[in-house]
C-alpha positions, 0 to 999 in steps of 0.5 A: 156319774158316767155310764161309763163310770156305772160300767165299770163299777158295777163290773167291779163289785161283780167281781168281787162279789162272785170272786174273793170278797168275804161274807158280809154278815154280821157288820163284816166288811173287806171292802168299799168303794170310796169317792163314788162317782168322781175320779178319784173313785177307788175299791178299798180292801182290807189286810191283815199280816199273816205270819206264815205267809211271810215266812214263805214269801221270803222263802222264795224270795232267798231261792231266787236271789232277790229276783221275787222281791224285785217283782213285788218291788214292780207290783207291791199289791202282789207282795201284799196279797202274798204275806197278808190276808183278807181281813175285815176293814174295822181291824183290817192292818192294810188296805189295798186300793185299785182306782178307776185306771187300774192303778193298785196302792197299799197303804198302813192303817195308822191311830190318831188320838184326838183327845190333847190330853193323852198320853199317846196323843199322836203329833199332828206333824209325824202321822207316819207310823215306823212299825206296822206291828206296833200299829196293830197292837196300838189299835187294838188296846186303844179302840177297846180302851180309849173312844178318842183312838181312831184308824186312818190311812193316808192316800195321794196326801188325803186322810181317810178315816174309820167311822165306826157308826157307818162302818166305812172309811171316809175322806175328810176335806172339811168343816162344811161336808154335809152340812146345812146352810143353818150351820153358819147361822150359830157358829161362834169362834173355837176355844183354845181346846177345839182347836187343839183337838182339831189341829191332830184331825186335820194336821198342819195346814200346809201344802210343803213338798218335801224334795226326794233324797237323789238316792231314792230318785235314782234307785226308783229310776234305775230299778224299773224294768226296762232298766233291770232288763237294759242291765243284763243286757249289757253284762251278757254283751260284756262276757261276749266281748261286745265290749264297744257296744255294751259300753255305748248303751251304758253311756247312753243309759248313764247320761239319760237317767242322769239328765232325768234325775236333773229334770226331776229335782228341778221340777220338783224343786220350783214346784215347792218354791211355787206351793209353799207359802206362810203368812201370819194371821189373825184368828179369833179365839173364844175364851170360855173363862171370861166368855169374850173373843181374843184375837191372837196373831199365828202362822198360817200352818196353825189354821184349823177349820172352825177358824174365825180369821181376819181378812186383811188387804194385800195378803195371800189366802192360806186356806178356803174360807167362808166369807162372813161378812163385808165384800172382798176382791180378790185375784184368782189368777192363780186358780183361774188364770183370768186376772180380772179381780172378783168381788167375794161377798158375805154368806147370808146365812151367818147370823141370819133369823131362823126363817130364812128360807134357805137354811135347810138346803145343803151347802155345797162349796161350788154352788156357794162359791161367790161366799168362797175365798180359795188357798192361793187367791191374792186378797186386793181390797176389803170392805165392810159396812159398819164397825168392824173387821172383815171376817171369815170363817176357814173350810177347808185347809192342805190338800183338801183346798182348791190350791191343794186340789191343784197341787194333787193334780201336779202330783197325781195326774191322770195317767192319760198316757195309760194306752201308750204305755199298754201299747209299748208294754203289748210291742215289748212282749210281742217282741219277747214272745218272738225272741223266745221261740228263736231262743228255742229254735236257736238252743235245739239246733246248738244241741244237735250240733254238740256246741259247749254248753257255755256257747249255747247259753251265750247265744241264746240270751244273745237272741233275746238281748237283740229282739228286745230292743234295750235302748228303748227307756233311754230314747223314750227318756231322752225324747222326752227331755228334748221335746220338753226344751223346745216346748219351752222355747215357745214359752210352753210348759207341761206339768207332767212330761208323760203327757207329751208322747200322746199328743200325736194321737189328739183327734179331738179340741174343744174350744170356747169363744169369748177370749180363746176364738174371739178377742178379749174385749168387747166394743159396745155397738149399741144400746137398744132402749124400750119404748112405751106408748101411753093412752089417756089415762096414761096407762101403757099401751104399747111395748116396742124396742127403739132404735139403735142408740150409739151414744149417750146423749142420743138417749132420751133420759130427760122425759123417759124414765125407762132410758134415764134407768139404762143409764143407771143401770148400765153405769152401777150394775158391775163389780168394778173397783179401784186398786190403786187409784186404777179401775179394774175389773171385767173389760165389759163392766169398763165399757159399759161405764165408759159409753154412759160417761159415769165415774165409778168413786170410792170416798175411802182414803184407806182399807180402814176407813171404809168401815164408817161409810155406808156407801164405799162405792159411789157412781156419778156423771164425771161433769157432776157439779162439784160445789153444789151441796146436797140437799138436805130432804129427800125427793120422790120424783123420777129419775130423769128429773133427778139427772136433770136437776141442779143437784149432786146425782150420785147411786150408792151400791148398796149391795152386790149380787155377783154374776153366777153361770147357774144363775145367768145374771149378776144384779146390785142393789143401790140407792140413788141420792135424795130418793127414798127408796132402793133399786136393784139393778140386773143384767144377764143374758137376754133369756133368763132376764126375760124370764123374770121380768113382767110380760107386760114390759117385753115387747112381743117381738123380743125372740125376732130382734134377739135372732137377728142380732145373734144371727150377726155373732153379736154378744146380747146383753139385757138390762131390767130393773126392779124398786125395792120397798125393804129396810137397809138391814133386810137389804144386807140379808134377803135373798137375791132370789126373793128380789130377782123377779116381776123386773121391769124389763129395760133393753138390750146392749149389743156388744161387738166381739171380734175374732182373733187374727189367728183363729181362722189360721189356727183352724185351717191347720187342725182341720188340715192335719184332720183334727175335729174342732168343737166350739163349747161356750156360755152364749147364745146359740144363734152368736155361737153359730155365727161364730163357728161360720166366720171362723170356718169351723162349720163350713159354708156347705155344711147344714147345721141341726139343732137338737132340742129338748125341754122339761115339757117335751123331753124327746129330742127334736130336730129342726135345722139352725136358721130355717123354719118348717123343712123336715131334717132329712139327714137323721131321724129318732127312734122313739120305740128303740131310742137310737138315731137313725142316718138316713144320709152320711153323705150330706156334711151336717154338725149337730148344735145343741144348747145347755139345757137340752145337754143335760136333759139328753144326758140324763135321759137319752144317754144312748144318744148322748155319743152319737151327739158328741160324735156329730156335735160342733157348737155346744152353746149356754153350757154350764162349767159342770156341763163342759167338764161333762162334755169333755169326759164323754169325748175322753170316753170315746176316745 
């Protein structure tokens, strides 16, 4: 959570502690904060309908001729505050919500029976309850009576529901919420009855909008007050006699709510048409009577979490599933927008031994999510070693799924366009606040002047129709609707159209590199091999890099085992697949097989028969002799001499360990063709790859040739290796950091990435119309600072100083990028008050700052962290959690 965020809820519970909050004595509670920390934070308070003041809000509501129910129609919390009244939240009939925009919501406090069997089992289609009355006698008969009755409400397509041991209103999302890791280890399939009893907890799996009948479309369009007000403008123009003009601002109007009403259903209904899909799959149900597993065929809407389902080939996931065994690839593009294909593995937990180390942690779906196939991915191919199906248990299903999370943010977006309209709502009033003193000017001089009391009146309101502009909505609407059409033309789409009357007052965009400032492939430079030098006893003596090596057969793999490893490694250590007879995958993974001159091959014909092969992916040199039958023994000598030999070199990938930005690597583990033992196979960014290899086998100079290459805006890669002495079953279950570490540390690759053409063009013109530009990207610091200078988003001029702070050392230092032992002169950092100090605004200087350093200033200097973000430029080896960091420290200051 933010500072910001802390602010403004600790400025909340004061209020409602100092102000009109009850007691909380006795188990009490009228409100709660929900979804702490996130955007979707919100302040619960509970309601309880109250007769009498009821009765005299529609009191008043008759005296002024429904004009009071219009205003509650515009703020239905005030409706709520004056016909209810606070209640305690266990009993509490209405809740009423205020998020973190200020935005209020009311909601009915319903009952849901969880038990089949029930007479008054609620059906899980129809949750809506018609009568708020009956809601509350329902409640108080079944939670006295009946332990299965639980209260919930339901807000922006989420179910909240009320736990009576924490005394609190809780989300539901799904099966995996605090939980631990151990879960997955003892899950079996659901019985007939558990899913039954699901079904009415989490409702229909189905993400289906259903579309506004035009009625309500229009009267919510036409009742706003801009409307109200445009309308009793017009009737005191026609009673003037301003007949043409009148007539002119109602056509206007009629034309613009029409062709509103038009782009509203056609949003709405491509919106459905994308969203809702239905598929039938197979689930896995426990039969307590035979005590066996079946396997029956039903609609995706039938899902439930708790679901054993079977993942078959090219089908479209329906809800986010746990991977439990055999590997998946998969197209997240839908999610993602990259369509490069992932490879799911299995979650090692699920039928694991009880001393698996990490079954006490947490499971946390973003931290596991190489285990995750999400609602909207396309499945490509599965696979599976051994006899069997591929299977996966379901987490989440609706809106509480990645698709659906998405489907909410169309839905629900942030009101990003919250100051603009505060600022219209702020002119109309100053406007209204003019036009009533000219109204009282006007109206005392007619009285002096003995005018009759019908023109007094008509000049009057005159005074006010004119001052308010009332053609504002329909110009702002029709603006809105032309802007959204030329955006089109250039193939540009916008989710929600408010958004587009503050793009103007953008100061601020955030870059990555890889694919958005440079290009999307990367050409392989070179490849830069360890050397090691041996005494008499044949023990190394010395560690250095080689020289550049721009092909493959310039590398000495017939007598060096370290570079015969490059080849293996650079040729087996991807996620690479075929999909129909094609290769894909990520264009790195391609480039590095092309340069060793390998053929990635997948003996399986079909989907099904990979169940029978222990290796399904197979890489082997593309001049591999082909009628040359293995050998039936096994060798135990080196590698080179294995390549070299007469024989079929082939590596099995045994095991994928998918490449994870936490983690800053991806590994695989295989078996090499007449040997007896595994290999695992790493790369990664240099740093972290050094991190866990020996020292022994990195040269003393590494940081030097690193610098130099990233200096170069090179994207560096390091490649180490590591034999394994483990079982093929212990090979399936360990964990990668169990195997990840003491590596044998083999070289670097040095991958070319150019910028676009239309980078450096695309910058000049932000930078002329005075919009900052911020580079935010997973490489290395030195390739990201190279960058930033040959795309001109740091000038030639302008120093660059790099703020670092480590576990050791957790105040920031600054030192300038590229130059060593000269003292910053620009800025300077209190220790005693904790503020940065300008010592001179007049020399141009960028802040650059890495990941770690981010988030260690973040944590404890957060008085700092503005200025940075202020003054900052290259943010580089940032994490995804850290750049959505990044982004809403920029959105708080504005």
């Amino acid at each position: 959570m933010t500072k910001h965020q802390r602010d403004d809820k600790a400025f909340e519970l004061g209020k409602i502690d100092s102000s009109d909050s009850m007691p909380q004595r006795g188990g009490a509670r009228s409100y709660q904060v929900v979804n702490d920390g996130t955007d979707d934070q919100f302040i619960l308070y509970g309601y309880s309908r109250s007769v009498a003041r009821t009765i005299i809000a529609w009191i008043f509501i008759v005296l002024t001729v429904g004009f009071l129910r219009l205003v509650f129609y515009w703020k239905p919390h005030w409706f709520l505050r004056c016909c209810c009244t606070r209640a305690d939240l266990a009993v509490a009939q209405y809740v009423l919500l205020k998020d973190r925009y200020q935005q209020w919501y009311v909601e009915t406090v319903l009952i849901i029976n969880t038990n089949p069997n029930s007479a008054h089992s609620n059906d899980s289609r129809n949750f809506v309850s018609t009568n708020p009355s009956s809601c509350d006698s329902l409640s108080e008969r079944q939670q006295a009576d009946d332990p299965d009755s639980h209260r919930y409400f339901i807000n922006k397509r989420w179910r909240y529901v009320w736990e009576e041991a924490e005394y609190k209103f809780k989300k539901i999302l799904g099966i995996e919420e605090n939980v631990k890791c151990e879960y997955f280890s003892q899950i079996r399939p659901l019985t007939v009855e558990q899913r039954a009893q699901k079904k009415i907890i989490y409702g229909e799996n189905s993400i289906s909008l259903r579309l506004t009948p035009i009625l309500h479309l229009l009267i919510r369009e036409v009742l706003s007050p801009f409307y109200i007000f445009q309308l009793f403008s017009c009737l005191s123009w026609f009673l003037d006699e301003y007949v043409a003009y009148a007539s002119c601002i109602m056509f206007i109007t009629v034309v613009s709510v029409i062709v509103t009403l038009r782009e509203v259903r056609k949003n709405e209904r491509a919106l459905r048409d994308t969203v809702h899909q239905s598929e039938v799959t197979t689930v896995v149900i426990y039969n307590s009577e035979t005590n066996e597993e079946e396997q029956r065929d039903i609609i995706s809407e039938d899902l439930v979490p708790g679901d054993i389902i079977i993942i078959r080939g090219s089908t479209t996931m329906q809800c986010d599933a746990a991977l439990l065994n055999g590997n998946v690839i998969v197209n997240e593009s839908m999610l993602t927008g990259e369509s490069i294909p992932v490879t799911k593995v299995q979650i090692p937990y699920y039928q694991s031994s009880s001393d698996h180390s990490a079954l006490n942690q947490t499971f946390d779906i973003r931290e596991h999510n190489r285990f995750i196939l999400f609602s909207g991915t396309s499945v490509i191919q599965t696979r599976y070693y051994g006899a069997g199906d591929v299977r996966a248990m379901v987490l989440r299903t609706a809106f509480g799924t990645a698709k659906g999370e998405l489907v909410r943010s169309i839905l629900y977006p942030k009101p990003v366009d919250f100051k603009f309209n505060t600022d219209t709502y702020r002119y109309v009033g100053g406007m209204a606040l003019i036009a009533f003193g000219g109204m009282i000017f006007s109206m005392v001089l007619r009285i002096i002047r003995r005018e009759p009391v019908s023109v007094i009146i008509k000049r009057t309101v005159d005074i006010i129709t004119i001052a308010v502009p009332p053609a504002l909505p329909a110009a702002l609407s029709a603006g809105l609707v032309y802007a959204q059409n030329r955006l089109k033309k250039d193939n540009i789409f916008c989710i929600s159209p408010r958004s587009i009357n503050i793009c103007g007052s953008i100061n601020t965009v955030v870059f990555d590199k890889t694919g958005t400032l440079t290009e999307d492939g990367l050409d392989l430079q070179c490849v830069v091999p360890i050397i090691r030098t041996y005494n008499t006893t044949n023990d190394p003596r010395q560690v250095q890099f080689g020289s550049e090596i721009t092909e493959v057969t310039n590398l000495n793999w017939r007598e060096d085992e370290a570079q015969s490893m490059i080849i293996v490694c650079m040729a087996a250590c991807h996620t690479l697949t075929r999909i129909n007879g094609e290769l894909a995958g990520d264009p790195l993974d391609l480039k590095m097989l092309a340069f060793t001159q390998y053929e990635l091959y997948e003996p399986a014909a079909n989907e099904q028969s990979n169940f029978d092969t222990l290796f399904p992916t197979i890489v082997r040199p593309i001049n591999t002799p082909k009628d040359v039958a293995s050998p039936l023994g096994r060798f135990s000598g080196s590698v080179s001499s294995l390549i070299a030999g007469n024989i079929p070199f082939e590596i099995g990938i045994v095991r994928q360990l998918p490449f994870s930005s936490s983690l800053q690597r991806t590994s695989v583990i295989v078996r090499i063709l007449t040997k007896d033992s595994f290999d695992l196979l790493t790369k990664g960014s240099p740093e972290k790859i050094a991190e866990l290899s020996r020292p022994e086998t990195i040269p003393k100079n590494f940081n030097d040739i690193l610098s130099s290459y990233a200096k170069q805006g090179y994207r560096v890669l390091a490649l180490a290796y590591k034999p394994l002495e483990l079982n093929y079953v212990k090979i399936q279950r360990i964990e990668r950091e169990k195997v990840e570490n003491d590596l044998i540390f083999l070289g670097l690759v040095i991958m070319e990435n150019r910028l676009k053409p239309q980078t450096e063009g695309v910058l000049k013109i932000l930078s002329n119309a005075n919009i900052r530009t911020i580079m935010c990207t997973g490489d290395n610091m030195l390739t990201a600072l190279s960058v930033a200078r040959d795309c001109d988003m740091i000038p030639d001029d302008a120093k660059i100083i790099v703020i670092e702070a480590t576990e050791s050392n957790r105040t920031p230092t600054f030192t300038y990028a590229q130059v060593f032992n000269r003292r910053v002169k620009e800025v300077s950092y209190d220790l005693n008050s904790h503020r940065l100090i300008e010592l001179d605004r007049r020399s141009p200087y960028h802040f650059a700052i890495s990941g770690k350093s981010f988030q260690i200033v973040r944590d404890e200097h957060p008085e700092l962290l503005h200025r940075l973000c202020v003054r900052g430029t290259v943010f580089a080896r940032m994490l995804p959690e850290q750049k959505q960091q990044l982004i809403e420290t920029l959105e708080e200051l504005g």
